[in-house]
C-alpha positions in Angstrom: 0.7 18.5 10.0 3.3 17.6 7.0 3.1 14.2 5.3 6.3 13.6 7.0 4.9 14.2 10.1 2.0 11.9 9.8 4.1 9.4 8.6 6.2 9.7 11.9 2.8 9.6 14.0 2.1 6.2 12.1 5.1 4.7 12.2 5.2 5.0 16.3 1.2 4.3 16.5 2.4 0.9 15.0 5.5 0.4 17.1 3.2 1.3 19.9 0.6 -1.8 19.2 3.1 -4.1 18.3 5.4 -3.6 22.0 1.9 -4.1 23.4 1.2 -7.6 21.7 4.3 -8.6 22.5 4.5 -7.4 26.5 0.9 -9.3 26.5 2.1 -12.6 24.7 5.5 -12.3 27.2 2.8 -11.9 30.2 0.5 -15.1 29.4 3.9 -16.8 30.1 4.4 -17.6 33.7 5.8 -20.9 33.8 9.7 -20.8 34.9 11.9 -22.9 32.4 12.4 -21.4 29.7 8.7 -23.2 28.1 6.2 -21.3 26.1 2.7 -21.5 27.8 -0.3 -23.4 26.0 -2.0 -19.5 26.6 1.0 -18.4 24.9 1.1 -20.9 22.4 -2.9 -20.7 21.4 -2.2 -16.6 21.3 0.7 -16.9 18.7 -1.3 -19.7 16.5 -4.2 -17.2 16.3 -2.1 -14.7 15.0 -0.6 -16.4 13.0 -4.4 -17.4 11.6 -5.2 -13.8 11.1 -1.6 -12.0 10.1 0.7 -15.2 8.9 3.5 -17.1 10.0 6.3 -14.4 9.3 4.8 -11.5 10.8 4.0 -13.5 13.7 7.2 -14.0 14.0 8.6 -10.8 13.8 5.8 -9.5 16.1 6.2 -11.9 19.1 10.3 -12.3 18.9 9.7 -16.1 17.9 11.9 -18.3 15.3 9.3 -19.1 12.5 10.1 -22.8 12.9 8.8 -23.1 16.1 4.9 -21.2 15.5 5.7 -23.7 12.0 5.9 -26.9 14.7 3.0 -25.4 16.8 0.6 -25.3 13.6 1.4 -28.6 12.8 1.1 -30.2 15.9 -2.5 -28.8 15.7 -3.1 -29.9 12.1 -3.9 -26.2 11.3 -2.9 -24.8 7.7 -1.8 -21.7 7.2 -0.6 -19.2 4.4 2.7 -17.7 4.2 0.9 -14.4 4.3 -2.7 -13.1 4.3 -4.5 -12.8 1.1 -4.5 -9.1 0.4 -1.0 -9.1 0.1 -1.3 -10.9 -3.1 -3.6 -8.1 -4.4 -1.8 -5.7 -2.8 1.1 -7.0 -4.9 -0.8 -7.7 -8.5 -1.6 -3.5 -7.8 1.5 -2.3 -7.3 2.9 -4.6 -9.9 0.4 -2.9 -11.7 1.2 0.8 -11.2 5.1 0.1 -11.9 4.4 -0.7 -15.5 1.5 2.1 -15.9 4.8 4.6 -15.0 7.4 2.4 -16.9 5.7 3.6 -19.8 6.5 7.5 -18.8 10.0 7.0 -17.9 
């Protein structure tokens, strides 16, 4: 198997968990009206706890505003993003200018 490949594999292992999450959020939701569930709602906080706001958002098909409202109606803060992005980002900023110097 080629890198491409394995990429590929990845890339649709992901898509795979994340349809799932978002089929099992959309099932905790039973209530006709158009009105997000307090399963639903307890769900998307405690992702939100362990991935962030905006990937929350992207994963469950919600406007970031409203988890945003839910958080604070709860008096639970929460980063814009985990904390390994921020050393995930200090790294690569790093290994840009370790290959700036070569180009």
């Amino acid at each position: 198997m080629n890198k491409l490949e394995t990429r590929t594999l990845i890339r649709a292992f992901i898509e795979e968990q994340n349809r799932e999450q978002l089929f099992y959020f959309n099932a905790l939701g039973t209530e006709k009206g158009g009105y997000y569930t307090n399963k639903q709602k307890e769900y998307a906080i405690n992702k939100a706890q362990s991935i962030g706001v905006r990937a929350t958002s992207r994963l469950l098909c919600l406007p970031r505003r409203t988890i945003q409202r839910w958080l604070k109606a709860k008096e639970i803060k929460v980063k814009r993003c985990p904390d390994w992005v921020f050393d995930w980002a200090y790294w690569r900023r790093k290994r840009r200018e370790k290959f700036s110097y070569y180009g």
